[in-house]
DONUSE-104383 format. One record per residue (C-alpha): residue number from 0; chain; x, y, z. Coordinates in nm, 3 decimals, decimal comma. Example, Ala and Ser with C-alpha at 12.3 -4.5 7.8 and 13.67 -1.06 7.14 Angstrom:
2
k/c/east/north/up
0/A/1,230/-0,450/0,780
1/A/1,367/-0,106/0,714
END
This chain:
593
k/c/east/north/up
0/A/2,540/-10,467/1,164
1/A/2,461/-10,287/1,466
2/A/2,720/-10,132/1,557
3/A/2,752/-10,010/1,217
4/A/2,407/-9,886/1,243
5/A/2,486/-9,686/1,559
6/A/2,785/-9,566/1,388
7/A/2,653/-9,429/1,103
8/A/2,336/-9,259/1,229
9/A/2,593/-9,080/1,514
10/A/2,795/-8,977/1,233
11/A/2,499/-8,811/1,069
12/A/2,372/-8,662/1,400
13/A/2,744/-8,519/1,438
14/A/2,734/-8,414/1,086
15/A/2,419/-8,153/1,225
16/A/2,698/-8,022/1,493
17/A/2,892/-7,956/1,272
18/A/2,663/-7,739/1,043
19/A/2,532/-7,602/1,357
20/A/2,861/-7,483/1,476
21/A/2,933/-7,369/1,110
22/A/2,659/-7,188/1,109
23/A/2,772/-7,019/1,429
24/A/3,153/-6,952/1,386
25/A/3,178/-6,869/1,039
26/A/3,085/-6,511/1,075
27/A/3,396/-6,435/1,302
28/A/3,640/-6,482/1,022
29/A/3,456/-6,269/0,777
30/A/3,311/-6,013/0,967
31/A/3,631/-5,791/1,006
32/A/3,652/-5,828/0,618
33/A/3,259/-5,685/0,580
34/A/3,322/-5,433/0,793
35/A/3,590/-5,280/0,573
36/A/3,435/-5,384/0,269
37/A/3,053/-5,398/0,283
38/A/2,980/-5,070/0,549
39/A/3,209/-4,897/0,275
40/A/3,077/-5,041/-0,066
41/A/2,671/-5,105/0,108
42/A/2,704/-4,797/0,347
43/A/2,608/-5,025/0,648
44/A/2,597/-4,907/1,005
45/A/2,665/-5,094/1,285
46/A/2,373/-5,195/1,386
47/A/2,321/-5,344/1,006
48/A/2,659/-5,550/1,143
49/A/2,503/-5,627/1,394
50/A/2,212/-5,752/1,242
51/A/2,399/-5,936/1,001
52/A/2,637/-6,163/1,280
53/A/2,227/-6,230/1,436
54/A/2,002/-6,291/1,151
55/A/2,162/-6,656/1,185
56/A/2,033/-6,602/1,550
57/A/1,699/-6,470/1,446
58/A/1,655/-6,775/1,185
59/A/1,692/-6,967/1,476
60/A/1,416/-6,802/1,618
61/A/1,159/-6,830/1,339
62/A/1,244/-7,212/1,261
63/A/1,210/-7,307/1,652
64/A/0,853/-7,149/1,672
65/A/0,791/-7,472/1,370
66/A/1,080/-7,721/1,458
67/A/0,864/-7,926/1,672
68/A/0,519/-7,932/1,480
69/A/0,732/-7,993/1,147
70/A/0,926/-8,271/1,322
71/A/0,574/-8,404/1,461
72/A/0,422/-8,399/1,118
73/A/0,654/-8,501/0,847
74/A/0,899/-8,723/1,104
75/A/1,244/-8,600/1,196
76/A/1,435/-8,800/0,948
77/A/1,282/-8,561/0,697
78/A/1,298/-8,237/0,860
79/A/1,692/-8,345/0,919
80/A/1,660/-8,316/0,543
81/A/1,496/-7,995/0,468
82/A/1,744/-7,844/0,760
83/A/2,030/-7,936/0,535
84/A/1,856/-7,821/0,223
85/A/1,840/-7,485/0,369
86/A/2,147/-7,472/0,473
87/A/2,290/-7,545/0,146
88/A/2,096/-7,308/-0,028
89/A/2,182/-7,029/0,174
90/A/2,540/-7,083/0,096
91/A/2,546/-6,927/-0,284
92/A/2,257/-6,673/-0,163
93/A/2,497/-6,524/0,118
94/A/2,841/-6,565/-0,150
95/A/2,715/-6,367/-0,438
96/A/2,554/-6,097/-0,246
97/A/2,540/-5,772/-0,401
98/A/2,403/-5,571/-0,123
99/A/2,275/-5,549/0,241
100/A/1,939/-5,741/0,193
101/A/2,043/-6,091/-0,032
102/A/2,318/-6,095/0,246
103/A/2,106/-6,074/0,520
104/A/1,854/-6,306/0,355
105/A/2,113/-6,526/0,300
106/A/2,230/-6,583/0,699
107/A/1,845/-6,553/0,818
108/A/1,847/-6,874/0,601
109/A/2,118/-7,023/0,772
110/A/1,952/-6,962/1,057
111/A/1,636/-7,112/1,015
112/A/1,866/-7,428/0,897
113/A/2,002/-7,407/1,243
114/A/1,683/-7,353/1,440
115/A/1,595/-7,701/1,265
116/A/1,897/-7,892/1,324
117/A/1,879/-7,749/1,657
118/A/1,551/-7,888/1,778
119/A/1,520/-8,177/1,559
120/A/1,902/-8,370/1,570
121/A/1,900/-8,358/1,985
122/A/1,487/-8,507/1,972
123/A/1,655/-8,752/1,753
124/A/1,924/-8,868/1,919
125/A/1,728/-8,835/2,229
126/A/1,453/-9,062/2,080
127/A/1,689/-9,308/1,890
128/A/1,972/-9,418/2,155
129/A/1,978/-9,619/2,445
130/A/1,972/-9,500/2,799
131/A/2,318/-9,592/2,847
132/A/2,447/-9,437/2,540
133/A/2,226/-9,079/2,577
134/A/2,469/-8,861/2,719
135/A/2,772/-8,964/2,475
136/A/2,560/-8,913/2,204
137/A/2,463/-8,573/2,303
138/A/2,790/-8,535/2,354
139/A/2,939/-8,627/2,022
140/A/2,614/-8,336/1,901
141/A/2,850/-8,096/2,078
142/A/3,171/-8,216/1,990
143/A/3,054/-8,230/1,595
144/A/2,931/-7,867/1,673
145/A/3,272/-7,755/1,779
146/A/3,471/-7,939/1,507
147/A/3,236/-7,713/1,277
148/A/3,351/-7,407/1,495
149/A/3,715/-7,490/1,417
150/A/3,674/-7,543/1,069
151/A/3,508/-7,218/1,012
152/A/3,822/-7,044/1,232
153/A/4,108/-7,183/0,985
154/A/3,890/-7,082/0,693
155/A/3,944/-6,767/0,834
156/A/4,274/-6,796/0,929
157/A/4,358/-6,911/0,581
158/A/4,133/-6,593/0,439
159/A/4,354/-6,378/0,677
160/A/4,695/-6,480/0,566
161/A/4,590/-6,443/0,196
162/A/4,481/-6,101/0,280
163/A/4,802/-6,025/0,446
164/A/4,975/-6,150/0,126
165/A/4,783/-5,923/-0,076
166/A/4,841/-5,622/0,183
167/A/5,206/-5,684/0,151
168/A/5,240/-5,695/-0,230
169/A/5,060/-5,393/-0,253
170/A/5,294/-5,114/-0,042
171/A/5,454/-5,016/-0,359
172/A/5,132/-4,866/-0,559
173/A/5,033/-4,592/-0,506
174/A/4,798/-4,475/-0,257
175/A/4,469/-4,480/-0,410
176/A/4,561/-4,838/-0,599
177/A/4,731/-4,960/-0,247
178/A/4,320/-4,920/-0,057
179/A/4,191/-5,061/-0,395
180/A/4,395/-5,372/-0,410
181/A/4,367/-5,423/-0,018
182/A/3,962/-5,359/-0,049
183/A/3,963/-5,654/-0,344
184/A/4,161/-5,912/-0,171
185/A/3,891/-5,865/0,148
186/A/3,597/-5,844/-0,045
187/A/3,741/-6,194/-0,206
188/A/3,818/-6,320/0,129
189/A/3,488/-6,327/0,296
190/A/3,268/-6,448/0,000
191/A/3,542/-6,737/0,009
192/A/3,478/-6,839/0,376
193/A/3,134/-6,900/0,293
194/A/3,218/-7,132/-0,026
195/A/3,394/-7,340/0,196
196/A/3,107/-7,438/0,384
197/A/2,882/-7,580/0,106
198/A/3,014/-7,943/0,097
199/A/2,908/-8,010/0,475
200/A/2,526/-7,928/0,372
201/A/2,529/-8,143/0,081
202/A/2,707/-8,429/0,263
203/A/2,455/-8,389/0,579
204/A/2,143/-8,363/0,329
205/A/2,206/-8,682/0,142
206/A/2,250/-8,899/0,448
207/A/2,007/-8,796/0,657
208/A/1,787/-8,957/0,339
209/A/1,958/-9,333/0,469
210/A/1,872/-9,258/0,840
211/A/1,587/-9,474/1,005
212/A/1,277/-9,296/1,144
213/A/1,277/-9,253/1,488
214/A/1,079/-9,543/1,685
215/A/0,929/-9,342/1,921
216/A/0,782/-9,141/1,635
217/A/0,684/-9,413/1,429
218/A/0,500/-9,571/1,788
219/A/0,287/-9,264/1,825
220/A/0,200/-9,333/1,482
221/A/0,066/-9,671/1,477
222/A/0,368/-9,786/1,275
223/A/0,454/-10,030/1,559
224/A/0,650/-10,256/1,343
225/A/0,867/-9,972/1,176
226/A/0,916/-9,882/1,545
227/A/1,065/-10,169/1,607
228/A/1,245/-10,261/1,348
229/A/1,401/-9,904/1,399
230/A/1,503/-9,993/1,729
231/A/1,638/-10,350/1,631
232/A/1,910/-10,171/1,395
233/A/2,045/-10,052/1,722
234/A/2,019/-10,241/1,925
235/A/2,029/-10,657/2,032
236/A/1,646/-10,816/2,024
237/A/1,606/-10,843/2,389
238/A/1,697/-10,436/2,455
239/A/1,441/-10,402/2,177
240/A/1,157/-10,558/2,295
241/A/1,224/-10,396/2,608
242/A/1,188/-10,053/2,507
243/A/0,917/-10,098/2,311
244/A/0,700/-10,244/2,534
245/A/0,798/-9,908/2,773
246/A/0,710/-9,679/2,468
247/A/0,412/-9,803/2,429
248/A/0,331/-9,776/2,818
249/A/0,413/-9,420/2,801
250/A/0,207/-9,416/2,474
251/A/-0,105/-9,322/2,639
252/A/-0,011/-9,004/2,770
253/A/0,194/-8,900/2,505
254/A/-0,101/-8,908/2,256
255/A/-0,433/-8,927/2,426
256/A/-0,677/-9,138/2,227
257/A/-0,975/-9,053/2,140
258/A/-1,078/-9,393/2,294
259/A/-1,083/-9,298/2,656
260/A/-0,839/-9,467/2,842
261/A/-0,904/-9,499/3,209
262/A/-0,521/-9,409/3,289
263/A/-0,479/-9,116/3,462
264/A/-0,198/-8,972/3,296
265/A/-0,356/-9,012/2,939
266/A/-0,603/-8,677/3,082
267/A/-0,313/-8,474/3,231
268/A/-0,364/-8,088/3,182
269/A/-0,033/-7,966/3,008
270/A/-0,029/-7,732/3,262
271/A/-0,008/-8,017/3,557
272/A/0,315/-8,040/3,756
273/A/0,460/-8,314/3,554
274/A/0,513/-8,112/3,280
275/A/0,499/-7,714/3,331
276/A/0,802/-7,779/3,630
277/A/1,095/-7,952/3,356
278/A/0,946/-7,765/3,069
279/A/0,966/-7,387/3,251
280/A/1,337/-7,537/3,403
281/A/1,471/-7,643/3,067
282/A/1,351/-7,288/2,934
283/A/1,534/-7,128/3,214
284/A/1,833/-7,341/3,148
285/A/1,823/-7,245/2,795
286/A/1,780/-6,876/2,811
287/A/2,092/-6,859/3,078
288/A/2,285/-7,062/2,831
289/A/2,295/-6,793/2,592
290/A/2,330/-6,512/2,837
291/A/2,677/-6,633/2,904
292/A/2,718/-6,455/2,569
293/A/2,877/-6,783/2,427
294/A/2,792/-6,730/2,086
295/A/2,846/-6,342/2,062
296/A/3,206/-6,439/2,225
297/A/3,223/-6,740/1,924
298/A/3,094/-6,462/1,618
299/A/3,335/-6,187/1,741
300/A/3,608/-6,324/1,881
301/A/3,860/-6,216/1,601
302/A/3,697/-5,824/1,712
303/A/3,763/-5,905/2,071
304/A/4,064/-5,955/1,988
305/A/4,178/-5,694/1,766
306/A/4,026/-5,495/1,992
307/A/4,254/-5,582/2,335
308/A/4,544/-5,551/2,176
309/A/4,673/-5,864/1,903
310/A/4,665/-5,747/1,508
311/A/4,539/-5,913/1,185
312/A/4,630/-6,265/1,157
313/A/4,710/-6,319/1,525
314/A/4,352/-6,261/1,599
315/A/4,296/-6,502/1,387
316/A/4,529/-6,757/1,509
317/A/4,358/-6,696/1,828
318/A/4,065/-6,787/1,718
319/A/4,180/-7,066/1,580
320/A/4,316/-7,222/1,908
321/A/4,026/-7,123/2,112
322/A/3,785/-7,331/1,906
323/A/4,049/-7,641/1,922
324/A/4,056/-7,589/2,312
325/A/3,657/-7,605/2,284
326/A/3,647/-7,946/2,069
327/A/3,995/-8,089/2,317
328/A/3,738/-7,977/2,616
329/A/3,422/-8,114/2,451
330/A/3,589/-8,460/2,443
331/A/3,660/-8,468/2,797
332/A/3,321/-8,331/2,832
333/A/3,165/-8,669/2,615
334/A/3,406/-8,896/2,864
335/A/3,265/-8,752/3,165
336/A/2,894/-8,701/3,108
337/A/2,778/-9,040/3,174
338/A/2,970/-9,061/3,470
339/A/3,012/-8,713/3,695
340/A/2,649/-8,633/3,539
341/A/2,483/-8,346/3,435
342/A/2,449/-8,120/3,735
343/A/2,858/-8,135/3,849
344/A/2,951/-8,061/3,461
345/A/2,757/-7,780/3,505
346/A/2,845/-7,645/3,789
347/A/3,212/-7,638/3,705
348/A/3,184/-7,494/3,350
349/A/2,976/-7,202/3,440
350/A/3,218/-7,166/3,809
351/A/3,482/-7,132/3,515
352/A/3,299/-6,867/3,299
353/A/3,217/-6,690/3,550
354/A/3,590/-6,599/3,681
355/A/3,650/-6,575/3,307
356/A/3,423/-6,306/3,200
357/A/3,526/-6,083/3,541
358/A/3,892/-6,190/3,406
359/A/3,831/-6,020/3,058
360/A/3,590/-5,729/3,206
361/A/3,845/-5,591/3,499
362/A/4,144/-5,635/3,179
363/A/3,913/-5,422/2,944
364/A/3,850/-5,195/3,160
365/A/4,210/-5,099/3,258
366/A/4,247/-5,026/2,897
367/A/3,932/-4,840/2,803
368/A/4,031/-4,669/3,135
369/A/4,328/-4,464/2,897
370/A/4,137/-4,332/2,656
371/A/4,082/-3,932/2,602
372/A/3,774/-3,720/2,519
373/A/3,851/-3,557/2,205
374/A/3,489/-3,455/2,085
375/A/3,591/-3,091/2,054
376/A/3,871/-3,192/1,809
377/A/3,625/-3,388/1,641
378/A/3,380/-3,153/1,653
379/A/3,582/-2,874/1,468
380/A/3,639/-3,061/1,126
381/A/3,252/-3,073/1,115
382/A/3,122/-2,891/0,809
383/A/2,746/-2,889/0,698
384/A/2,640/-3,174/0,937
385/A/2,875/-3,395/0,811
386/A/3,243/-3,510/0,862
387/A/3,575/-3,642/0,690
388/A/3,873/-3,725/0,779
389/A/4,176/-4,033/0,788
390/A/4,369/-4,110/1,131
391/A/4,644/-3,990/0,915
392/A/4,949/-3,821/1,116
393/A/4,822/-3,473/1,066
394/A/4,486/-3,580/1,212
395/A/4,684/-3,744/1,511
396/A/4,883/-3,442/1,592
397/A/4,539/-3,191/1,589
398/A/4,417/-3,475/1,842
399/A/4,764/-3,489/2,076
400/A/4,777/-3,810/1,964
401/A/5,150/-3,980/1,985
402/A/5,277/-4,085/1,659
403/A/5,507/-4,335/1,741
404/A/5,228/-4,626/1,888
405/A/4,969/-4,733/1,675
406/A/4,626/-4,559/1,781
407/A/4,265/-4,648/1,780
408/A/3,999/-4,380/1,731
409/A/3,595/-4,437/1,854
410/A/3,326/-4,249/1,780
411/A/2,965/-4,263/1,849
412/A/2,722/-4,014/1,649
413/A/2,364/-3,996/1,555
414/A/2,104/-3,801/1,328
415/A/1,859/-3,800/1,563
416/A/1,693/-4,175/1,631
417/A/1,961/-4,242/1,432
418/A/2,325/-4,409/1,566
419/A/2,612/-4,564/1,432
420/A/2,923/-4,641/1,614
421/A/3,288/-4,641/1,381
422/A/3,629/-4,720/1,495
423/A/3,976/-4,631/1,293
424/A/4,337/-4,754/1,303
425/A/4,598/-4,578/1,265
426/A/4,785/-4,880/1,169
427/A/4,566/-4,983/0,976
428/A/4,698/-5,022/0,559
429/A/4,414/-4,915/0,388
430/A/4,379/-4,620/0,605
431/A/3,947/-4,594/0,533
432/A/3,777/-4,271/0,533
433/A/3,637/-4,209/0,852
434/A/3,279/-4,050/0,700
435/A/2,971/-3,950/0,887
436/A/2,715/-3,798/0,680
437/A/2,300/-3,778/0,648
438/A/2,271/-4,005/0,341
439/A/2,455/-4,282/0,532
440/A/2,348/-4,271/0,863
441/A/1,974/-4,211/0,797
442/A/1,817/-4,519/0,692
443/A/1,518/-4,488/0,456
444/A/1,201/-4,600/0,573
445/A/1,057/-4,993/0,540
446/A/0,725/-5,187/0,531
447/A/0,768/-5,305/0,910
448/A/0,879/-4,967/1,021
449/A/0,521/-4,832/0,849
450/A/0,308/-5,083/0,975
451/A/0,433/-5,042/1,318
452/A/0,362/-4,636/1,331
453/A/0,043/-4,724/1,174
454/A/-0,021/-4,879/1,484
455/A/0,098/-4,627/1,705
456/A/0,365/-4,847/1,809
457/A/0,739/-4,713/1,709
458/A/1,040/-4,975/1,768
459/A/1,227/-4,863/1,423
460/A/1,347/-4,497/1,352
461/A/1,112/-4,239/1,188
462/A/1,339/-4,155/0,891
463/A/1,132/-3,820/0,918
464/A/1,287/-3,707/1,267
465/A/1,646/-3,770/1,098
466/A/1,581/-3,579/0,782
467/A/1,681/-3,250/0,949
468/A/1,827/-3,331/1,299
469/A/2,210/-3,183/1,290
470/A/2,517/-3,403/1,359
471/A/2,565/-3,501/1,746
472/A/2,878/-3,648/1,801
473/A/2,807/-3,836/2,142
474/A/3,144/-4,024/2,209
475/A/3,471/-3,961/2,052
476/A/3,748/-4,104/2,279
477/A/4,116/-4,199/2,148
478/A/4,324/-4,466/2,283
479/A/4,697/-4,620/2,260
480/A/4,620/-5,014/2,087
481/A/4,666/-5,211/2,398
482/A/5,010/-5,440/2,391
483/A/4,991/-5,777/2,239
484/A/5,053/-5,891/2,610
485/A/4,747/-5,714/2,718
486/A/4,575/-5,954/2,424
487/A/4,764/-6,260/2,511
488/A/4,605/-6,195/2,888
489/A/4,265/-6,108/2,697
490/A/4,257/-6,439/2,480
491/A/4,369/-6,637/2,870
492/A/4,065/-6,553/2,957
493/A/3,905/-6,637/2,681
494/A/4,074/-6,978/2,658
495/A/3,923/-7,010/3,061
496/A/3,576/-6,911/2,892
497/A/3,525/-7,169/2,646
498/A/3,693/-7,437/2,828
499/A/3,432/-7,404/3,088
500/A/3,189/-7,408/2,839
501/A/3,270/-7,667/2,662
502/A/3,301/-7,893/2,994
503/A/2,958/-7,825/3,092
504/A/2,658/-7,608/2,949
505/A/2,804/-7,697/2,589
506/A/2,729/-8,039/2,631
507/A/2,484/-8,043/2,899
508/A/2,215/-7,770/2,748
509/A/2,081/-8,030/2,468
510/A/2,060/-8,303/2,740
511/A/1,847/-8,082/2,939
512/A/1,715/-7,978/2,646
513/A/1,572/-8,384/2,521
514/A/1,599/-8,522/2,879
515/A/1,411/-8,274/3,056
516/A/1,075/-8,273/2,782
517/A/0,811/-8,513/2,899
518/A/0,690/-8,715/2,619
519/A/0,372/-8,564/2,549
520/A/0,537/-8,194/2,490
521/A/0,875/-8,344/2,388
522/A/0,887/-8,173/2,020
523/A/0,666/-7,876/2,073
524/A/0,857/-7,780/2,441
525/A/1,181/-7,785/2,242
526/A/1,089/-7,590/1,983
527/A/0,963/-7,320/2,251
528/A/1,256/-7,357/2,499
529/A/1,505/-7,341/2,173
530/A/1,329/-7,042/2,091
531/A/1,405/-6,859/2,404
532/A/1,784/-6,976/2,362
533/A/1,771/-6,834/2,037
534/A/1,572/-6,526/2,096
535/A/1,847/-6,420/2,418
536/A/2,117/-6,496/2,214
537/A/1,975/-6,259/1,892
538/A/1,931/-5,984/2,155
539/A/2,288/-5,969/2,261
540/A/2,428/-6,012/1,910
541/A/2,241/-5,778/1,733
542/A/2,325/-5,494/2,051
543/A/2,658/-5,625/2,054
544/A/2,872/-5,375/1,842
545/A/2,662/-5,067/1,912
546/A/2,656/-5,182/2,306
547/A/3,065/-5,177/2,330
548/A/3,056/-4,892/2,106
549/A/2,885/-4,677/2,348
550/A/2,946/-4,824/2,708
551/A/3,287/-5,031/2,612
552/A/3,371/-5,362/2,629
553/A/3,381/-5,434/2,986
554/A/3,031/-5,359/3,071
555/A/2,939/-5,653/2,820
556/A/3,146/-5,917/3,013
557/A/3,003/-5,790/3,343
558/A/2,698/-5,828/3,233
559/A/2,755/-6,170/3,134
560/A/2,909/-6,270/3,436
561/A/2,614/-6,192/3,576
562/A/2,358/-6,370/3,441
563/A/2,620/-6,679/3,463
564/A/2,624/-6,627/3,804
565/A/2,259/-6,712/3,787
566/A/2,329/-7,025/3,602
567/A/2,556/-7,151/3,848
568/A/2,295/-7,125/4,151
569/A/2,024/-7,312/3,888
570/A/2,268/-7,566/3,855
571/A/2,301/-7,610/4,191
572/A/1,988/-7,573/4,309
573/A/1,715/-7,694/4,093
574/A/1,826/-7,902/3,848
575/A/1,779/-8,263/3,907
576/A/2,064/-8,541/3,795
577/A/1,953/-8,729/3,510
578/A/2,268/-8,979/3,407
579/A/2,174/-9,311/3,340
580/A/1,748/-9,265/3,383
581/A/1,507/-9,357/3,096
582/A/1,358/-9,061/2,948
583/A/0,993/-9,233/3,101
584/A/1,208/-9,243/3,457
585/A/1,271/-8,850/3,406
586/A/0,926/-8,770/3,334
587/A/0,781/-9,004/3,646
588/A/1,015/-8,838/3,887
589/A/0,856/-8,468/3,793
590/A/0,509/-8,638/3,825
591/A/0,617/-8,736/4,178
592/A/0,633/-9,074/4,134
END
């Protein structure tokens, strides 16, 4: 009976991965497909891309600054609920979309479903298992999480193929019926992506209903007879009774009666040692966790790899295998948690990232190193402030543009405060309308972007200083499509990336995450140190595509190696081992004791 216990609350826990890595990787596969369908139908710039891959992120951000007090207040069986409510709500919401806002409505959903299940299913497991059986349940969090990852790749890779199908039966219409059918059969393919994903919120909803409470909530409640009845699902009698009695030891602290204990640590400021030192830590550890640029790599890695060099489907297939190599890697990440530990996991996977990302950057760079400065070319088809044209031949001959290898056109513009980034094909079937024009670029004006100028205080565009600012064309540069063995080297890298991901900050970022909280600020300090995650890894999503629009990819990946770089000497340095500790043991040992 235990062990079926144990096996069906970790199945529910992994269930949360897997919406949480859903959540994460499904944009990859349909992005390419809303960038030639929605910024044509919906007029979106980049930016709203942008916006769109991290208002999942930004959800995240929202729902963390609640996570904790909601988990506090209604217990974190229940908020497991409501996170997979949300998350199956936003499903038909994102689907049917008719334009720019129920879209982004939609994923900002999503996201706060995320936020949720990623504060609330770690505190779980973190509050429900055994000492001994922490790490692997973390672990199988991450592995879950991944497995939702590779789902959402072959969704895409199916999507891809039937878009290819459609691509292929449609080279004997005519032109104008040839973009028409190829525009339907994307438009179709990305709404379906999201479809897919509905049955894993329903499934996760309903049985997080059968899950016990967590004891160590139900202790700080009073309910000390739930609490242990919670724990003896789990676990044999004597185990039980043995953690109780040290949950209800550490009770005093944790909730500071009214009564006045004598006990020092029930009067601890929250801003003593024994809690500002692993809360600040585990934000640190957090915020570098995302500035690997893990999840911008994970939304655009079909992009990434269009962009170095391997077409359609391929990029697809790539993306595919990458997210199996980070669920193959995330197993031998749940076998060795418990016994290399924490810090040596992490210290290897971000060692690997780190020659990754310099990998990818010096390969982009050799590329991006070809391209040619055609702005005055550009610049002449101009008329009235606004421009038209296809990367037909024609338009590759007035550039000096070979004809015989497929070429990729960039161009960075603006109306003023206002910027948009576009790239073309040449190879590409449907052969879209490069257009740059007032009307499109030139957002109108919203409540936020009021209220903020009301207050003196400008971070949106005035849609007044675009109104009459000419066309600049800031960046036009034209490029050879690197060789698929240019992309096969890009996606290496790529592979070395995740792997050392998976290995170590995958798995070890929500046990630093649980393990690192002392009980007192456990719920709230996760919801605030998830919010910094979250809030680093909006930034870089939503400046992703207008970032290597501008400056290219390689400055991204330098960047990131960076700030890995960073990770690997907090790793080293001042993160403490915590394999095989109580989370009470943890907590004493930043108390000095």
């Amino acid at each position: 009976m235990q062990a079926r216990a144990m096996g069906y609350l970790l199945f529910i826990a992994g269930m949360g991965g897997l919406l949480y890595g859903i959540d994460v990787g499904i944009i990859a596969g349909a992005l390419p497909y809303l960038e030639s369908t929605a910024s044509v139908a919906w007029r979106l710039s980049a930016q709203q891309l942008s916006f769109i891959v991290a208002a999942v992120l930004l959800g995240s951000v929202l729902s963390s600054l609640f996570a904790g007090a909601l988990a506090d207040w209604i217990g974190r069986r229940w908020a497991m609920v409501l996170s997979g409510v949300l998350f199956t709500l936003s499903i038909p919401l994102i689907a049917l979309a008719d334009g720019y806002t129920p879209l982004l409505l939609g994923r900002l959903l999503q996201g706060v479903s995320g936020g949720l299940i990623g504060v609330i299913v770690p505190l779980y497991l973190a509050e429900c298992l055994h000492a001994r059986h922490r790490g692997r349940g973390a672990a199988l969090f991450q592995l879950l999480l991944t497995i939702g990852l590779v789902a959402a790749a072959v969704i895409g890779l199916m999507q891809a193929h039937s878009v290819e199908s459609a691509t292929v039966a449609a080279q004997h219409l005519a032109e104008g019926e040839r973009a028409a059918a190829v525009f339907a059969a994307k438009d179709h393919a990305w709404r379906s992506i999201f479809w897919w994903c509905l049955t894993p919120g329903v499934v996760f909803s309903a049985g997080a209903l059968l899950l016990a409470e967590s004891p160590r909530w139900l202790a700080r409640r009073g309910r000390i007879e739930e609490a242990r009845i919670a724990l003896l699902q789990t676990r044999p009698a004597a185990e039980a009774e043995d953690e109780l009695r040290e949950i209800l030891k550490a009770l005093p602290a944790a909730s500071a009666p009214a009564s006045g204990s004598a006990a020092p640590r029930a009067v601890d400021p929250l801003l003593s040692r024994r809690y500002m030192l692993p809360f600040l830590l585990a934000c640190l550890i957090l915020a570098l966790n995302q500035a690997t640029g893990i999840n911008s790599v994970l939304a655009y890695v079909v992009n990434i790899l269009n962009q170095a060099g391997l077409p359609g489907a391929t990029a697809n297939a790539g993306d595919v295998a990458l997210k199996v190599l980070n669920a193959l890697m995330t197993i031998v990440a749940v076998v060795l948690v418990d016994r290399k530990g924490r810090k040596f996991l992490l210290m290897l996977g971000t060692g690997c990232i780190v020659a990754a990302l310099l990998a990818a950057g010096l390969l982009f760079r050799s590329a991006e190193g070809e391209q040619r400065d055609v702005r005055p070319q550009l610049q002449s088809h101009v008329q009235a402030d606004s421009l038209a044209l296809r990367l037909d031949a024609d338009t590759l001959k007035s550039f000096g543009a070979a004809n015989n290898a497929p070429q990729q056109l960039t161009v960075a513009y603006s109306y003023g405060p206002f910027t948009n980034v576009q790239t073309r094909r040449s190879d590409d079937a449907a052969l879209p309308l490069l257009k740059m024009s007032r009307e499109d670029t030139v957002q109108p004006d919203s409540v936020i972007g009021v209220f903020f100028r009301q207050l003196h205080l400008n971070p949106f565009a005035d849609p007044a200083e675009g109104a009459d600012a000419p066309l600049r064309i800031e960046r036009a540069d034209i490029a050879a499509v690197p060789s698929t063995t240019h992309g096969w080297q890009v996606a290496l890298a790529m592979a070395l990336f995740v792997a050392g991901f998976a290995v170590g900050p995958g798995v070890c970022v929500w046990l630093a995450l649980s393990e690192l909280m002392p009980t007192r600020i456990r719920s709230n300090g996760m919801s605030i140190a998830l919010l910094v995650n979250q809030f680093v890894s909006t930034m870089i999503a939503a400046t992703f595509l207008p970032t290597v629009g501008q400056y290219g990819y390689a400055t991204m990946f330098f960047w990131w190696a960076g700030a890995t770089l960073l990770y690997f000497l907090t790793a080293a340095f001042l993160l403490p081992e915590t394999k095989g500790k109580t989370l009470e043991e943890i907590e004493a040992r930043f108390a000095g004791k």
